[in-house]
C-alpha angles and dihedrals in degrees: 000000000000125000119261125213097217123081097193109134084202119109135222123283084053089165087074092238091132093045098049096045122099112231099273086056090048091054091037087050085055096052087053090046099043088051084048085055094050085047088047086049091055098042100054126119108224124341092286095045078053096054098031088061102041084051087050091046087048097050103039094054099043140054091252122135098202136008124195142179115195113194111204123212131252100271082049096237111110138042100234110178137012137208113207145196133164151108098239124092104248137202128210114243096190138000117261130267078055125165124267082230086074117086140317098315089058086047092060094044087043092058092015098220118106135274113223090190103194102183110017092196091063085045106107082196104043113105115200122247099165123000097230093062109108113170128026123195111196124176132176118260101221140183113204099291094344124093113226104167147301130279106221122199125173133174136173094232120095099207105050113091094072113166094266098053084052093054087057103041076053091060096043086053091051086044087055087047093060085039107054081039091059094044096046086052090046088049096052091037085057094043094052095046074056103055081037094066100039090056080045087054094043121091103237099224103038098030085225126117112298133218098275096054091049080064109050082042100057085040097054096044098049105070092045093050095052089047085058100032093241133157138243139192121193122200116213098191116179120170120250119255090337093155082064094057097040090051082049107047099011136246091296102064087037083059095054088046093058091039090057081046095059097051093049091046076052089044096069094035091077097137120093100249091041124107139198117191147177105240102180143309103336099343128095141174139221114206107200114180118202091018111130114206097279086051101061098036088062088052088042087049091047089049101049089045093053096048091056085043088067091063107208110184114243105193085185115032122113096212103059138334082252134073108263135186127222112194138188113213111208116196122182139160104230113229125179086248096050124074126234083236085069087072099043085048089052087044086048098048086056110052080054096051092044084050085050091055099060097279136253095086152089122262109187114206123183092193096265110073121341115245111195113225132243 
């Protein structure tokens, strides 16, 4: 049990509307209760914001001191996580995860039937959270044949769990079960639409960013950029004769080429907002925000240098015996009346320009004329 800040010794209901109904108010005040619960359970954000706000409702409209709900992990040994509510101090018997061996909450877990604890002085298995609890009420959460956790209600008052306040904290149970179900297959639906996109967002071959996820990027980042007046430099990296080498050792080992290209493009964006891509056949980008011109020259140069350190061997190309790189840097200021194309275009100009000089080198544009570096 979790440790409450209030030290009110007061329950829930403090209005007095369960102590001044007749019995059929009192049965009509659960089904409301019991239909506010089933709202409470559709309206949740996440699985805790659910049963955060069906223990609140639980313990607001009725004389109850504390209201609990203890999730179990997946071996169904422990109790791992609780939601509270409740008026009374509590202490901590044990820390949590804690073992269903421990109390009457563990008893309950352990048969799986629940545990209606008149008098909890009288209980060998309660253990005391606050002095001035009486009576406990636990009963098993469970979700067709599998046990997800214990719905826990104690009062101070002796006389509360009748027959007909059980029924309904049954039904409750049974209404938790459906809840925690739905949000764990909404989690993992969520999780998989995750895992979904960023494969969407992965190039196949290289395991690097692909070409789709370059473009939401730069979009993304433009109009930020021109709102602060920052820079950006944009590398357009292709490899130089690479048809050659794929027509002279085959697509395989061009796979693995482009493959060695793509961890060493990932190697110099180090930085957070930085992005290295696959942007298609034997091309890739780098998207440096922030980076001036001499900025992004240095990391062009690295790169490049990197690239002609690993040494793959290039049986055809005219340029080495060795794979090279040529690559356009492409540096713009984005402004609300210029296009993030302008910047792939300067990026462009300049690989050309790079291929046109011989190749295996960088070639820094700031979209206005190419200037071939070194």
């Amino acid at each position: 049990m979790v440790n409450s800040e209030a030290t009110d010794t007061s329950e829930g209901a403090s209005d007095g509307s369960w102590a001044d109904r007749d019995g059929p108010g009192r049965s009509l005040m659960l089904a409301e209760i019991l239909a506010q619960v089933s709202r409470e359970a559709l309206q949740g954000d996440g699985l805790n914001d659910v049963l955060q706000r069906i223990v609140d409702v639980v313990q607001q409209r009725l004389p109850v001191a504390i209201a609990s709900i203890i999730l179990l992990d997946e071996a169904r040994t422990h109790f791992v996580q609780e939601v509270f509510a409740g008026h009374l101090q509590l202490e901590l018997p044990v820390a949590l995860p804690w073992s269903i061996a421990t109390g009457a909450a563990g008893r309950c877990a352990r048969c799986g039937q629940a545990q209606l604890i008149a008098d909890v002085d009288a209980d060998p298995d309660y253990v005391s959270g606050n002095a001035a609890v009486r009576s406990e009420y636990i009963l098993p959460i469970r979700h067709r044949e599998r046990l997800l956790g214990v719905l826990n209600i104690e009062s101070t008052r002796s006389d509360f769990f009748t027959p007909a306040t059980c029924r309904v904290f049954d039904a409750i149970a049974e209404q938790v079960a459906g809840a925690i179900h739905l949000a764990r297959i909404a989690a993992e639906l969520e999780a998989a639409n995750a895992r979904l996109r960023e494969l969407s967002m992965r190039d196949g071959l290289t395991g690097i960013a692909n070409r789709r996820c370059f473009d939401e990027r730069l979009a993304s980042i433009w109009p930020l950029l021109a709102r602060e007046g920052g820079v950006l430099a944009l590398l357009l990296v292709d490899a130089d004769c690479f048809k050659a080498l794929n027509d002279a050792d085959g697509h395989l080992r061009g796979d693995d080429c482009l493959r060695t290209l793509a961890r060493v493009c990932a190697s110099v964006a180090v930085r957070e907002s930085d992005l290295a891509a696959r942007y298609g056949g034997e091309e890739f980008v780098l998207l440096l925000p922030g980076c001036d011109e001499i900025a992004a020259a240095r990391i062009a140069e690295m790169l490049r240098a990197r690239v002609e350190a690993e040494a793959m061997h290039h049986p055809q190309s005219s340029v080495a015996r060795h794979v090279t790189i040529s690559i356009g840097v492409g540096v713009v200021r984005p402004t609300p009346s210029l296009r993030p194309e302008a910047l792939i275009a300067a990026a462009d100009g300049a690989l050309y320009a790079a291929k046109a000089a011989g190749r295996n080198r960088v070639v820094v544009s700031t979209a206005a004329t190419p200037v071939v570096a070194g």
